[in-house]
N, C-alpha and C positions, 0 to 999 in steps of 0.2 A: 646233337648228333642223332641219325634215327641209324635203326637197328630194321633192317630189310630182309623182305624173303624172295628167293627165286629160284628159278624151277627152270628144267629145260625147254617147256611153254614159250618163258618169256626172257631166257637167257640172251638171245640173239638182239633181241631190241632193246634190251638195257646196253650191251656191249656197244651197239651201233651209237646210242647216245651217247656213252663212256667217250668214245674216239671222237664222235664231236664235236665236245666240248671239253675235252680235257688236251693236254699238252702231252704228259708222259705216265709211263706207266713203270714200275718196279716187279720185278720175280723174283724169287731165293732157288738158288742153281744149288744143291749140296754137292760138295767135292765127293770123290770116290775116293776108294784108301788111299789107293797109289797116287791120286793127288792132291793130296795135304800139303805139298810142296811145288810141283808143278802147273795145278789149277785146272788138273782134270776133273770133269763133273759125271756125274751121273748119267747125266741126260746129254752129252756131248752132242751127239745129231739136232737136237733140238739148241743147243748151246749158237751152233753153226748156221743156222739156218737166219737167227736174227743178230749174231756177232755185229755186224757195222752199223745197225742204230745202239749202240752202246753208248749212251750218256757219260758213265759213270760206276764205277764198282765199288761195294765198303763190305768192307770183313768185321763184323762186328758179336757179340755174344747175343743182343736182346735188336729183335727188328723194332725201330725206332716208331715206325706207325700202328706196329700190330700188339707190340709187348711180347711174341712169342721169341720163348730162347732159341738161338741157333747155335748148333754147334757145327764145325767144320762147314762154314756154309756161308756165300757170299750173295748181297741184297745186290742183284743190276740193276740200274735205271736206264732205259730208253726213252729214245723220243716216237711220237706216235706219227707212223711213214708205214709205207704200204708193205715192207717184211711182216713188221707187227700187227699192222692189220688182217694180215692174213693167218699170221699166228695165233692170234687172238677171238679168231673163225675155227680155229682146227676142233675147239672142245665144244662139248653139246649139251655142256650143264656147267654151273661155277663153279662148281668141289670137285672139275677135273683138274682143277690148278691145286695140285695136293703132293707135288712134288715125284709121284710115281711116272706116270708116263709122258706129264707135262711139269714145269717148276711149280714151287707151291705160292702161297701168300700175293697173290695178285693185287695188286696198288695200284691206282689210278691216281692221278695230280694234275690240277690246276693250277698254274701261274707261279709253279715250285710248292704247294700247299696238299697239303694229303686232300683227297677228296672221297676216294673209297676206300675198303680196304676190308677183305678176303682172309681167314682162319680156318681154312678148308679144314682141319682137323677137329677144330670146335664147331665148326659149321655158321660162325658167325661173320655177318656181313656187315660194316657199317659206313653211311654216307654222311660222308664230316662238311662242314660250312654250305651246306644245302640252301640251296637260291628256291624263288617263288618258280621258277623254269623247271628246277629239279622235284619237286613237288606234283608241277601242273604234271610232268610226265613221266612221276609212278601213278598218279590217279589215272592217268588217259590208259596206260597200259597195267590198272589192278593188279601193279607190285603190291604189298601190304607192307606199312611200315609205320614204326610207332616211336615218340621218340624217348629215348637214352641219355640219364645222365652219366 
């Protein structure tokens, strides 16, 4: 696993490569009070804008690829289509995926398999079963990344 740094520098061109080469991506949508039982989010406008690439929803306590606890808060999985892509343009750094004015915990996945994965609150980024491709281009665009056991 490495353990990666990025910046609004080179946010844009890691993201481009993300959609690429990966398949789907996951967000954590926290509910609002009053939707603890109806499945209103926080971020509803944003909720609606990528609603029909929805893969997939789990309500779970611990995110499964981050280890962070969720509470009242569900992991979505999409698939990568042009909503998401555009979605996925709207932020101008990667710690804007921190759940205030976008969803937090940004996941990216390959062929069903974690590939990145986003702790906007610890500030940690990591790129899990990294190919020689994913290497050649954090060196071509001077990501820094070093690896993590």
């Amino acid at each position: 696993m490495l353990k990666i740094e990025l910046n609004e520098r080179n946010y844009i061109s890691f993201i481009e490569y993300a959609i690429k080469t990966c398949n789907s991506i996951s967000l954590v949508f926290e509910k609002s009070e009053a939707g603890a039982n109806d499945l209103k989010y926080t971020l509803p406008e944003e909720y609606y804008l990528i609603l029909e690439s929805v893969i997939k929803k789990e309500n779970t306590s611990v995110h499964p690829n981050t280890g962070s606890c969720l509470a009242n808060a569900d992991i979505l999985f999409f698939k990568i289509d042009t909503p998401i892509i555009s979605f996925l343009k709207q932020a101008i750094d990667i710690f804007d995926w921190d759940g205030k004015k976008l969803p937090g915990e940004l996941c990216f996945y390959r062929n069903e398999k974690i590939w990145f994965s986003c702790i906007s609150h610890e500030r940690l980024l990591h790129i899990h079963n990294e190919t020689s491709d994913d290497l050649d281009f954090l060196k071509k665009n001077k990501i820094h990344f070093a690896y993590e056991i």
